[in-house]
C-alpha positions in Angstrom: 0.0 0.0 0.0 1.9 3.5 -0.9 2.6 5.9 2.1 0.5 8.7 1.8 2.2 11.9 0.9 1.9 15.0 3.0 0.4 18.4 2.6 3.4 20.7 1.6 2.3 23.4 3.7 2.9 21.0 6.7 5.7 20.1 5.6 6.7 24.0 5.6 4.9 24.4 8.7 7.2 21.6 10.5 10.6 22.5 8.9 10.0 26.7 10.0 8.7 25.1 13.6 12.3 22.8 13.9 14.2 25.4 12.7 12.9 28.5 14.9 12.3 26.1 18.0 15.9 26.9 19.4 15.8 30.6 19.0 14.3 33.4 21.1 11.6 34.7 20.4 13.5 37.9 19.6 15.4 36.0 17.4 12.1 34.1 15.8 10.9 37.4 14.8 13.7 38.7 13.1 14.1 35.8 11.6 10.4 35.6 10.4 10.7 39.4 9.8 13.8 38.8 6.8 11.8 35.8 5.0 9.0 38.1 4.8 10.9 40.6 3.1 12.8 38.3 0.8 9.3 36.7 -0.2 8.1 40.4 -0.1 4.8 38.8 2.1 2.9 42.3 2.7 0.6 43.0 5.3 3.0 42.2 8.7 5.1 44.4 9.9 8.9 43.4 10.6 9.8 44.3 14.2 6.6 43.1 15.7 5.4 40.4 13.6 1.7 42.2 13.8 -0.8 43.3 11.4 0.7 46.3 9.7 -3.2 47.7 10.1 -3.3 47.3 13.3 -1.3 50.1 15.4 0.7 49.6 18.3 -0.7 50.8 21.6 2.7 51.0 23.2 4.3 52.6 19.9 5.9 55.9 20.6 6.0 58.6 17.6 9.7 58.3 16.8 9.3 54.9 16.8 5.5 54.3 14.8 5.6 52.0 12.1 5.0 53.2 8.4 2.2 51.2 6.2 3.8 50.3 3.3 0.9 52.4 1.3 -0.1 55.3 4.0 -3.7 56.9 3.0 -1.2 60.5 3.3 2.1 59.7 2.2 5.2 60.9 4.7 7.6 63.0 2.5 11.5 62.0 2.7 12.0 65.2 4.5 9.5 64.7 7.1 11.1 61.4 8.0 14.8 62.5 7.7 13.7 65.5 10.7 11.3 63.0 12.4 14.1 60.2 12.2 17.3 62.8 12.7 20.1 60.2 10.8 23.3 62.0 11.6 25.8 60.2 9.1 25.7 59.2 5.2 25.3 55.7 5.8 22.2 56.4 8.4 20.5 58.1 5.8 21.5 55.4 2.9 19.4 53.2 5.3 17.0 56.1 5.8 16.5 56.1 1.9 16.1 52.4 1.2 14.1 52.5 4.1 11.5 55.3 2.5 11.5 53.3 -0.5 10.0 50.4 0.8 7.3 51.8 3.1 6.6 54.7 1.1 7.0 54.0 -2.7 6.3 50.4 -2.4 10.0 49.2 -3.9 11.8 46.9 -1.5 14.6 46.0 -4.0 17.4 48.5 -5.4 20.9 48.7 -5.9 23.3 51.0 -5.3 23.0 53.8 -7.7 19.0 53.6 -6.8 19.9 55.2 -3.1 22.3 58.0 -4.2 19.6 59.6 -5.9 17.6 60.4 -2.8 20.2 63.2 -1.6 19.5 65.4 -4.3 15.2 64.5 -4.2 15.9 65.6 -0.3 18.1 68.6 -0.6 21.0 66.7 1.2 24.8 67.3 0.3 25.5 64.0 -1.3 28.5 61.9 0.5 31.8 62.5 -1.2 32.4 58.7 -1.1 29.2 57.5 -1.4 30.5 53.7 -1.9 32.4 53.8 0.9 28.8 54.9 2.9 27.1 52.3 0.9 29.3 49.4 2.5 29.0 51.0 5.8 25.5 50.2 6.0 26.0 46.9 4.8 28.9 46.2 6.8 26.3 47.4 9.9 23.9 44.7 8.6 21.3 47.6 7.7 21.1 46.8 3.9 22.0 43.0 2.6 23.7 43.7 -1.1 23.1 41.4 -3.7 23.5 44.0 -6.8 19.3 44.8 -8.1 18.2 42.8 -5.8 20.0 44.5 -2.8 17.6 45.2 0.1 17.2 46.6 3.9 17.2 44.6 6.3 14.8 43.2 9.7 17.8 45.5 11.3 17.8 47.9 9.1 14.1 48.6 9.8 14.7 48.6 13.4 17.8 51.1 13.6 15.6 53.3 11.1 12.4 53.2 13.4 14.2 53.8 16.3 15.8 56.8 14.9 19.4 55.6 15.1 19.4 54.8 19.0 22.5 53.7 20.3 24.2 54.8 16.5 26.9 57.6 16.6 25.6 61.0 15.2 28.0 63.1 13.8 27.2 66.8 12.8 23.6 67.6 11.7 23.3 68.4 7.8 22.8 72.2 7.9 26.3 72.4 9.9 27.9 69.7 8.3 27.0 71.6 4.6 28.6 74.9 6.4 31.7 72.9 7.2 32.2 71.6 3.8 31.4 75.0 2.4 34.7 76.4 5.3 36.9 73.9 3.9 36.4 74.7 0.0 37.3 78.4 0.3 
């Protein structure tokens, strides 16, 4: 008599459930958090694992989560003052991150990021590369040339407004100092 064969979404079910089992459930959620983005599953959002209708009651304002298509769309200025990144690579992040929860395009590459300092009126990095791979090397963008994205970490840092992440100058002094140094 053949062995009857099993649903495929309990198969799924049973691998995830082995293979999450061990972690915390910290570490579940970011986990669960990156496999939604790289099957770009809408709908839940990455740092809670909830409903990206339903709002957080314990979500402050610098840390509220973005709908991927808001009813009144957030400009990129309005997030880079509510978010206050402080370097190049923070605001790559920033960028990637406005993207995906604003324009609805969770993949890029490199060159689709640099563009953003000019639609926000920012002094573009003079090494922009070299900011690129800061971000990745921080684990805030994962690089896989068009099909580069941010990250469940790259989310968080942005949400959180770069707690705990070095500021350096804000962008109207950092333009003045840069304007000092080429006289």
């Amino acid at each position: 008599m053949p062995i009857p064969k099993k649903d495929p979404e309990i198969l799924a079910l049973e691998s995830v459930h082995s293979a999450l089992k061990p972690l915390d459930p910290e570490s579940r959620r970011r986990v669960l958090a990156s496999v939604f983005q790289l099957l770009d599953i809408q709908g839940v959002t990455a740092s809670t694992g909830a409903p990206a209708t339903s709002p957080s009651k314990t979500t402050e304002p610098s840390t509220r989560h973005y709908p991927s298509r808001p009813s009144r769309p957030v400009s990129l200025n309005e997030l880079i003052n509510e978010k206050r990144p402080g370097t190049s690579a923070q605001l790559i992040a920033l960028f990637a991150y406005y993207r995906e929860r604003s324009e609805g395009l969770s993949r890029f590459n490199r060159n689709d990021l640099e563009v953003y300092f000019s639609r926000a009126k920012q002094i573009p990095p003079k090494n922009f590369d070299r900011d690129f791979v800061e971000s990745v090397k921080k684990g805030w963008i994962h690089e896989d040339g068009n099909d580069s994205y941010l990250t469940s970490k790259g989310i968080e840092v942005v949400e959180s407004g770069f707690e705990g992440e070095r500021k350096l100058l804000s962008p109207t002094k950092h333009a003045r100092r840069r304007q000092k140094k080429s006289k």
